[in-house]
Structures are given as C-alpha cells and as structure tokens.
C-alpha positions as CSV (number, residue, x, y, z in Angstrom):
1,X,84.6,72.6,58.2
2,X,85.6,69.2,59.7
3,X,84.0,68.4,63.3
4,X,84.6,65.8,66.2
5,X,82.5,63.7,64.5
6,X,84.1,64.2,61.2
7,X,87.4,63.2,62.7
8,X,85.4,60.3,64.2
9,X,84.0,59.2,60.2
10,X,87.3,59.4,59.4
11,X,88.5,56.7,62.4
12,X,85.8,54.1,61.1
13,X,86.7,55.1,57.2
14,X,90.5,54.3,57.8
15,X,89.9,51.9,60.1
16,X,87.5,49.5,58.3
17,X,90.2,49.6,55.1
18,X,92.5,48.2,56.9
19,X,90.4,45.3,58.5
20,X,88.7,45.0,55.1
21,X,92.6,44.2,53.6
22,X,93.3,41.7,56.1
23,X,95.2,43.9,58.8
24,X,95.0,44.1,62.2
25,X,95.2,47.8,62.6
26,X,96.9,49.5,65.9
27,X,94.4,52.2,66.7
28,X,97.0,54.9,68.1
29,X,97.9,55.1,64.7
30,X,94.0,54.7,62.8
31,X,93.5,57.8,65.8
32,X,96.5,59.7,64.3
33,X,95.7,59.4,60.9
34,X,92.2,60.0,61.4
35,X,93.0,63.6,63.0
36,X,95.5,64.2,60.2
37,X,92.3,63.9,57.7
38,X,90.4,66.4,60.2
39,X,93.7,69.0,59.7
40,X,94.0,68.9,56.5
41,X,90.5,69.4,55.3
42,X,89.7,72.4,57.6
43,X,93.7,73.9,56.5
44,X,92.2,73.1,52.6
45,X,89.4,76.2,53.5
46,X,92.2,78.4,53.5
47,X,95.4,76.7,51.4
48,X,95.0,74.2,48.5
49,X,96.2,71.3,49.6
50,X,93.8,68.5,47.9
51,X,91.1,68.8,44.9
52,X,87.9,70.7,46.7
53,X,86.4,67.4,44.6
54,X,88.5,64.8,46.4
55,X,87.4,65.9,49.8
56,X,85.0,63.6,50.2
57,X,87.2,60.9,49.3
58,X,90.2,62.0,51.6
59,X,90.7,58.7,53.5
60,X,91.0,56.9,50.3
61,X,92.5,58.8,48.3
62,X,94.9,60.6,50.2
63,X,95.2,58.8,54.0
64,X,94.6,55.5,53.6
65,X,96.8,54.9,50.2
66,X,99.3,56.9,51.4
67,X,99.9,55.0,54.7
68,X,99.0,52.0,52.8
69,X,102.5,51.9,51.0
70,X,104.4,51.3,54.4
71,X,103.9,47.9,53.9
72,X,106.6,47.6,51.3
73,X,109.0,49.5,52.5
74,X,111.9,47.7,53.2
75,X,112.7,47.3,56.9
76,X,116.1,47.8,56.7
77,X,115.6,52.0,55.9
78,X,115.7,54.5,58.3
79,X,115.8,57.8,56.5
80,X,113.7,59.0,53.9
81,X,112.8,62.0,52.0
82,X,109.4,62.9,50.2
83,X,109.5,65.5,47.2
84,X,106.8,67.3,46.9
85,X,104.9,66.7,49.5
86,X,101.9,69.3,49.2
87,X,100.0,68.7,52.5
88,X,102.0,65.9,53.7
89,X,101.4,62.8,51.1
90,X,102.3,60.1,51.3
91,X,105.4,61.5,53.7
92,X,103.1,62.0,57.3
93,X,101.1,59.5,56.9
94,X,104.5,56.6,56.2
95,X,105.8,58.6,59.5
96,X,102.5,57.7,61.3
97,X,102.6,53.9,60.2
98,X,106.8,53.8,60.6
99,X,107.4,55.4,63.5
100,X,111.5,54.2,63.3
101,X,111.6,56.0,59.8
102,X,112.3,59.4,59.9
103,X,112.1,62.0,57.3
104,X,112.3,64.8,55.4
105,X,109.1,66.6,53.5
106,X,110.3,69.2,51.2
107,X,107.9,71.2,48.9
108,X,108.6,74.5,47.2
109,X,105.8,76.3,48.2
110,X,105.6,77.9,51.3
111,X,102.2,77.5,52.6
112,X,102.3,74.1,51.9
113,X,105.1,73.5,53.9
114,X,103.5,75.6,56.9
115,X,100.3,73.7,56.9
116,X,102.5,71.0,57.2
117,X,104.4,72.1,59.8
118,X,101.4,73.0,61.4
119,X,100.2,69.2,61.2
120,X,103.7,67.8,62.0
121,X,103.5,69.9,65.2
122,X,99.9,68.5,65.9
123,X,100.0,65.5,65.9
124,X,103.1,65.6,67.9
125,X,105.5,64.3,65.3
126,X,109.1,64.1,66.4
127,X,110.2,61.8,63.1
128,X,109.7,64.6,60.4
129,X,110.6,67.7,59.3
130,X,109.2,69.8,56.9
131,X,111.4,72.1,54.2
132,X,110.5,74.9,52.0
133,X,113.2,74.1,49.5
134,X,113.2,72.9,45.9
135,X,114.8,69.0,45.4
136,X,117.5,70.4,42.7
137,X,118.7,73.5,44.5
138,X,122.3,73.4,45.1
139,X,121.6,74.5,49.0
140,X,119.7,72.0,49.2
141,X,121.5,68.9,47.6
142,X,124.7,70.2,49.9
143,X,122.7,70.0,53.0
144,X,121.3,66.5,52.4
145,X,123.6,64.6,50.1
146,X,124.4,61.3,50.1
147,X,121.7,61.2,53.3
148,X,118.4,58.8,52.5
149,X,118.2,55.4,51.9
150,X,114.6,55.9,50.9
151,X,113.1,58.2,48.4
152,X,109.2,58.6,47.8
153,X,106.7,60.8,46.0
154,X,102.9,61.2,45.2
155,X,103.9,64.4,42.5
156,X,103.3,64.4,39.2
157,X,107.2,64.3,37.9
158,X,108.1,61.8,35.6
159,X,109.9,59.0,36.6
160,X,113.0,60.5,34.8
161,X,112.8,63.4,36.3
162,X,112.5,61.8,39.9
163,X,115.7,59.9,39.5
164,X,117.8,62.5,38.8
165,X,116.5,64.4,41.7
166,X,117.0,61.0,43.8
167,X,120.4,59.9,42.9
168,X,122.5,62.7,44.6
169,X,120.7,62.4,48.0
170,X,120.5,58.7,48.5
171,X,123.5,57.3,50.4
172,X,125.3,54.7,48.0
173,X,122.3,52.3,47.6
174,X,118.4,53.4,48.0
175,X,114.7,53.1,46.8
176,X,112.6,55.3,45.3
177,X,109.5,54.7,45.8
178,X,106.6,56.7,43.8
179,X,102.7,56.5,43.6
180,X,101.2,56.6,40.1
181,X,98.4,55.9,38.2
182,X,97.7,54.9,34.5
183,X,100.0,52.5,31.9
184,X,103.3,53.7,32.8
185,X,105.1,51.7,29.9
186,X,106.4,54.9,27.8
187,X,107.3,56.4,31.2
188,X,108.8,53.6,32.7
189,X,110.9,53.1,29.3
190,X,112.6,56.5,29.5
191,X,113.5,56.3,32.9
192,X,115.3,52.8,32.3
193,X,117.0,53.9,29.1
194,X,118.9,57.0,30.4
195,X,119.5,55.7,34.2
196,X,119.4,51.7,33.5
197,X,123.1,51.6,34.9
198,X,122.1,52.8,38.2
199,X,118.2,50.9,38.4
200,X,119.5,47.5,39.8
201,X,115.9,46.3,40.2
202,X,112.5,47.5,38.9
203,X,109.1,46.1,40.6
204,X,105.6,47.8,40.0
205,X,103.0,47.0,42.3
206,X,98.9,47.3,41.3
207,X,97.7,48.9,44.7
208,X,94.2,46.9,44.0
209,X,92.0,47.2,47.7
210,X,89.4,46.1,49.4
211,X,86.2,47.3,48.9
212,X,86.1,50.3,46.2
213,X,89.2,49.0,44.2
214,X,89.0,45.0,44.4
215,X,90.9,44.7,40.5
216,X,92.8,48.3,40.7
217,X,90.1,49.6,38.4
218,X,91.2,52.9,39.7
219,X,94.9,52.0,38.0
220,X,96.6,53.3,41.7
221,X,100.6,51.8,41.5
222,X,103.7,51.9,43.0
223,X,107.0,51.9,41.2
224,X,110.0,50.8,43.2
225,X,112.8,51.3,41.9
226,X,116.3,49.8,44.1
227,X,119.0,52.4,43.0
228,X,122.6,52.7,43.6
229,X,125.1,55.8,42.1
C-alpha cells in the first residue's frame, strides 16, 4: 500500500526525469502527478490497472512517459480522446501537463473507468471525463462524432485497427497519436496501405530519455499520424 512518503518518492522520481531531460518542471503539476502514482497503485490492490511487476517502475513506465508525450502535441488542439485508457494512461496524465486540452477517457471495462473516475475526481480534474463505452459502438460514435482534433492511445490495437476507430470521431482534420514499442515496420505498412488516402503525414518519434533509456534501448515510440476524412 502506497504511503505519504511513497507519494513523496514518487515527487523526486518524476521530478528528477524531467530535470534530467532538460525541463524546468512546474511543481503543481510534478505534485499532481505524483499523487496520481499514489492512487493508482493503492486502487491496483483491488482492480488491475498496471502489471503487479511494473509497480515498481510506475513513474517511468506509466507517469512519466505518459505525461512526457505532451510535448508534441500540437498547440493548436483542444479536444482529445484516449481509447482504452485502463487506469488513465496516457489520457490523465496529458490533462495534468495540458490543462487547456480537454478530454475524453473511454474504456470498456467498468472498474476501470470507476478507478478512474475516482482519480479524475481526486485530483480535482475539471478537463476530463471518463466513459464506460466501447470506441466502435454506434452510441457512442453518434454521441462524439466529428468531435476531437486529437486522438491518443497506450493499448495494444494495431495501428489499423486504431484508425478506423479514429476517423469517425475526429473533426475534419486530427492526430492520432499512439505509444508503442518494438519495430513497427509490418505494422506501420498495413495501416498506410489501407488508409494512405486519409494519412496526410506520418512521423515516428524514438522516446529515448534520460537516465534509464539514453538510446531508447527500451524501443518506447510514438507514432503521429496527421489524418483527415
């Protein structure tokens, strides 16, 4: 179970990554995140949320990279939506860091999303909204259509799979924005051939860090995809 002074390792853990990576970081935000670490490992005691083997590493592997991909989201977005959220990553922690974005975190299954709502109302959130829905249910595409300029994940799906999800909720032009890992050639290839008249640019970033993961030996990326119907 996490403690004060857990939530206080986890200030100088997510802290010192960003000072280590050249950022000067505003410490509402470090305090934020930190307490979102706190949450979610004493809600994992009860509801899988993260690997019972990644808790040790949950500010880098789960806070810090998530909140770490705010930096290349474009400025000019404003709404965006994160499928599959499972205990809030990477969408709470991109509210945290972009306060002006807001969002919607849909996962399908429903503990998930009350953990999260649990956090969301925690931390005193009031630029996200959780959803127990399903991406590709009807109900769900007429409620949001045509809504996000922005669309990121941290889930498993295939790239392909992720743009056809995408395309009917982004307004006419978006992103989609996913965190992967591994050689995403084959992957990458599929995606391209069947949707290459609406992927109008294509940029993968190696999320290489200081210090545990100075030449990306971890293979952590980020596809960004800029999309239009």
């Amino acid at each position: 179970m996490a403690t004060g002074n857990t939530r206080e390792k986890y200030l100088q853990q997510i802290t010192s990554y960003y000072w280590e990576n050249g950022y000067n970081p505003d410490s509402a935000q470090m305090e934020r995140l930190a307490y979102f670490a706190k949450l979610v490992v004493e809600k994992n005691e009860v509801v899988n949320l993260i690997s019972r083997k990644d808790v040790d590493s949950i500010v880098e592997n789960h806070i810090f990279i998530s909140s770490y991909i705010a930096k290349y989201i474009p400025e000019k977005c404003t709404r965006f939506l994160d499928i599959g959220t499972g205990g809030g990553f990477p969408g709470i922690p991109l509210a945290i860091m972009r306060p002006d974005l807001h969002g919607v975190l849909i996962d399908s299954t429903g503990k998930k999303i009350e953990a999260v709502e649990e956090f969301i109302d925690k931390l005193m959130l009031n630029n996200v909204k959780a959803e127990n829905s399903r991406v590709e249910d009807q109900e769900f595409i007429a409620k949001y259509k045509n809504s996000f300029d922005l669309v990121v994940s941290r889930a498993t799906e295939p790239l392909i799979i992720l743009l056809r999800y995408a395309l009917p909720l982004i307004k006419d032009k978006g992103h989609l924005m996913v965190l992967k890992g591994g050689d995403l050639t084959e992957e990458f290839q599929k995606a391209e051939t069947k949707y290459k008249p609406r992927i109008k640019k294509s940029t993968i970033y190696d999320l290489h860090y200081k210090p545990t993961n100075l030449r990306n030996v971890k293979e952590k990326k980020l596809v960004h995809l800029e999309i239009e119907k």
